[in-house]
C-alpha positions as CSV (number, residue, x, y, z in Angstrom):
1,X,27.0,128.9,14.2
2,X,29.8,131.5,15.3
3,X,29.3,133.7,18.7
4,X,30.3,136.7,16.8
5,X,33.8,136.7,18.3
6,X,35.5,135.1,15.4
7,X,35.2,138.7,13.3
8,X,35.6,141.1,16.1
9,X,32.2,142.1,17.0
10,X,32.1,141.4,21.0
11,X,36.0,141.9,21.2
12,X,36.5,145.3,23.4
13,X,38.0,147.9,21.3
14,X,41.9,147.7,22.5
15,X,41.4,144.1,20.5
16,X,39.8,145.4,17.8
17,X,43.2,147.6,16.9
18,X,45.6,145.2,17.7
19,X,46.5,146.1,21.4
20,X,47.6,148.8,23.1
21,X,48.7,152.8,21.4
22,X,51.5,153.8,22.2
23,X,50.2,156.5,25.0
24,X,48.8,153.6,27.0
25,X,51.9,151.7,27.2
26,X,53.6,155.0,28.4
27,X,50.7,155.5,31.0
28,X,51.1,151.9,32.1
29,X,54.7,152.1,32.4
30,X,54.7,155.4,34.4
31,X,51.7,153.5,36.4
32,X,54.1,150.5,37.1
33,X,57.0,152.6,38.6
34,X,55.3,153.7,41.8
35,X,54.2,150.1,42.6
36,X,58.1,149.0,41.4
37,X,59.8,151.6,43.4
38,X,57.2,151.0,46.8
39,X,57.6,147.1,46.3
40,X,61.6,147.8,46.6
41,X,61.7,149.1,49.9
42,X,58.8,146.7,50.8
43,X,61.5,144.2,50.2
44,X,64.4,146.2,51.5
45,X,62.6,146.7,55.3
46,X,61.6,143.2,55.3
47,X,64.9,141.9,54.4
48,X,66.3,144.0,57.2
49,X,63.7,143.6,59.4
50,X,64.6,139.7,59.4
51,X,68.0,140.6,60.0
52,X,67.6,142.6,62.8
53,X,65.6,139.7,64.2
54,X,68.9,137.2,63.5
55,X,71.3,139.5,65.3
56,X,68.7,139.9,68.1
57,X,68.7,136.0,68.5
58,X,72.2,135.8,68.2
59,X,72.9,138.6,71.0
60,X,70.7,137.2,73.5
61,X,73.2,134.0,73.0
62,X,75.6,136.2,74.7
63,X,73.3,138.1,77.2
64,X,75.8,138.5,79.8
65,X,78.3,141.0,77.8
66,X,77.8,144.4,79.4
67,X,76.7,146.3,76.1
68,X,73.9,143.9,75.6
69,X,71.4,146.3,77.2
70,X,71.7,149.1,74.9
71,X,72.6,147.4,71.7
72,X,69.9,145.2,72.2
73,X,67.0,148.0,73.2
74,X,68.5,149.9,70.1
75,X,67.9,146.7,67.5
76,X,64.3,146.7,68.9
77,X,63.7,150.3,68.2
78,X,65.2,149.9,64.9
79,X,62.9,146.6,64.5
80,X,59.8,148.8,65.4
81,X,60.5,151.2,62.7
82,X,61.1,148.8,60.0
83,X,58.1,147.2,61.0
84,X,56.2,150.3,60.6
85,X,57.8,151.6,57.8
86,X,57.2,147.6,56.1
87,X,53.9,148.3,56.8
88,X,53.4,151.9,55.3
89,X,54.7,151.0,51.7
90,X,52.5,147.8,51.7
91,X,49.6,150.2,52.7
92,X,51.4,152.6,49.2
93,X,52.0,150.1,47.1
94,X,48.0,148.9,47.8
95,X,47.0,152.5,47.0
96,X,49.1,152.9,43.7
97,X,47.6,149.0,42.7
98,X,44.5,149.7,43.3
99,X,45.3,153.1,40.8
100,X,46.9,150.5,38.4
101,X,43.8,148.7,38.1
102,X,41.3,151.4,37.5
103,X,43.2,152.4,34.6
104,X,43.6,149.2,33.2
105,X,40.2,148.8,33.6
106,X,39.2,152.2,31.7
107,X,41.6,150.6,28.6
């Protein structure tokens, strides 16, 4: 006995065509380029975030130099942003993911 699968008959209907048209791929590709774009600078302030934190580290090695004060309270305030700015295109690139997927869902 077959489960009906075998000709098509419970296979959704993107399946039943032979996968996608051509206007989904589009849509999926112009749905993919926020979430691309978002995950870049994700990357980029973490990346810099990390070494911000190096240079912190290897300043305070040296913490008797006279400049230390205010290069080191400016790398902090430079930290904090990256931090929040790390945090706001995690929160974006959720959003445009969670856009992503209700699509892909519709298909």
């Amino acid at each position: 006995m077959t489960n009906g699968t075998e000709n098509g008959q419970n296979m959704p209907e993107t399946e039943k065509k032979g996968g996608l048209n051509p206007e989904e791929k589009m849509m999926l590709e112009k749905l993919k380029m926020p979430i691309n774009i978002t995950n870049g600078f994700r990357i980029l302030f973490t990346v810099s975030s990390l070494v911000i934190l190096i240079v912190i580290f290897g300043i305070s090695k040296k913490a008797d130099a006279s400049w230390f004060e205010k290069v080191n309270l400016f790398l902090y305030e430079l930290l904090i942003w990256n931090i929040v700015f790390t945090v706001l295109t995690t929160i974006a690139k959720f959003v445009f993911v969670v856009r992503y997927n209700k699509f892909v869902k519709k298909l």
